[in-house]
C-alpha positions in Angstrom: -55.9 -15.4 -14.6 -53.0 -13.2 -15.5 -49.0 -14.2 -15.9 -48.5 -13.0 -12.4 -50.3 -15.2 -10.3 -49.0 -18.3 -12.3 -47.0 -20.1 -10.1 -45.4 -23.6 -10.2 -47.3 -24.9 -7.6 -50.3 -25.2 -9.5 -48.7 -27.4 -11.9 -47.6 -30.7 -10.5 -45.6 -31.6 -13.3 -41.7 -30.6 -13.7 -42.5 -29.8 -17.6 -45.2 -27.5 -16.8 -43.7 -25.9 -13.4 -40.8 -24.7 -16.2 -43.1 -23.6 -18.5 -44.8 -21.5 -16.0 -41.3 -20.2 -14.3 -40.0 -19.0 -18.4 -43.9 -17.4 -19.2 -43.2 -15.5 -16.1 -39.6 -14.5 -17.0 -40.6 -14.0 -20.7 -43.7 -11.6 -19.5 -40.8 -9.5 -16.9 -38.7 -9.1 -20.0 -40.8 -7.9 -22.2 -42.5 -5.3 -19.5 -38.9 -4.1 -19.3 -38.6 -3.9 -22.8 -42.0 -2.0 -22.9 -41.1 0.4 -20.4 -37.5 1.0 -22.0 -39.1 1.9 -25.1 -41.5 4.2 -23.8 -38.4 6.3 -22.3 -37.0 6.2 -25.4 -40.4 7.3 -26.6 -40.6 10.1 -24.5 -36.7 10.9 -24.7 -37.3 11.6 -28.5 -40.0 13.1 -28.2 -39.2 16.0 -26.1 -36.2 16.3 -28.4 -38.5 16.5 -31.1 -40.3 19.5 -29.2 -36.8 21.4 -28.6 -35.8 21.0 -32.0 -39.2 22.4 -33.5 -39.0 25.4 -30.5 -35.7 26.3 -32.3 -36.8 26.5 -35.5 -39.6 28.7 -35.1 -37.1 30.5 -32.9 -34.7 30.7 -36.4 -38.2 31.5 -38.5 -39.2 34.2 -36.2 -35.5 35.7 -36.1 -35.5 35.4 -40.0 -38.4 37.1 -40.7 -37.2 40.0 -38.4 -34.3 40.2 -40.5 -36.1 40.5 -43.8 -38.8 43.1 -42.4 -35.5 45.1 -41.5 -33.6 44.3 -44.7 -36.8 45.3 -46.8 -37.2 48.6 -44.4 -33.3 49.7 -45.3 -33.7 48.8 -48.9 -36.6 51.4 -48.8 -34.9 53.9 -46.8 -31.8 53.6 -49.6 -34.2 54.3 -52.3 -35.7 57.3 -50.6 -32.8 59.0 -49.5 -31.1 58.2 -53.0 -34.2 59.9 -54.7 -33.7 63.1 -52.6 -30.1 62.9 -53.4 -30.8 62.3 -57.1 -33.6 65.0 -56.9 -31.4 67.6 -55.2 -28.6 67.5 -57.5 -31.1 68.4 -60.5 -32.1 71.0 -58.5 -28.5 72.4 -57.9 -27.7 71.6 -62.2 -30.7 73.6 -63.0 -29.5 76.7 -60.1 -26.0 76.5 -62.0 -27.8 76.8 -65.5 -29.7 79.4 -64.4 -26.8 81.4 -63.0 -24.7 80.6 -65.9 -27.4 81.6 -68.3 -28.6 84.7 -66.1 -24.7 85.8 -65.4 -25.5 85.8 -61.5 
């Protein structure tokens, strides 16, 4: 026998036809409340899933931006070491030709 075939009818007394009539508005109350907080559940939760979506949007993005940072860095380095390189080849051309009187 659940809460919703309770009725007052089946209890001849006044006491008890009040009792039954508050049991039944007590259980609509707190289905209500159930069911808000299950919306509420679900509300957050797909918040949750938005949120977490972003930041391995933000991870993904950041690790793009290191890969390329790290790739530049390199690139720097190389050229810089031709540059570097090439100049000690035109100092040693000059010695030469100043030694050599070219």
């Amino acid at each position: 026998m659940g809460f919703e075939s309770v009725s007052a009818d089946e209890f001849p007394g006044t006491d008890a036809a009040v009792l039954a009539e508050q049991l039944k508005r007590m259980v609509a109350a707190l289905r209500f409340e159930l069911n808000t907080l299950q919306q509420l559940q679900a509300h957050e939760r797909e918040l949750v899933d938005l949120r977490l979506k972003n930041l391995e949007a933000r991870a993904v993005d950041q690790e793009a931006r290191l890969r390329n940072a790290t790739d530049g860095v390199a690139q720097f380095k190389m050229f810089a070491g031709l540059a570097g390189g090439g100049s000690t080849i035109l100092s040693v051309i000059a010695l030469l030709k100043a030694f050599f009187g070219v």
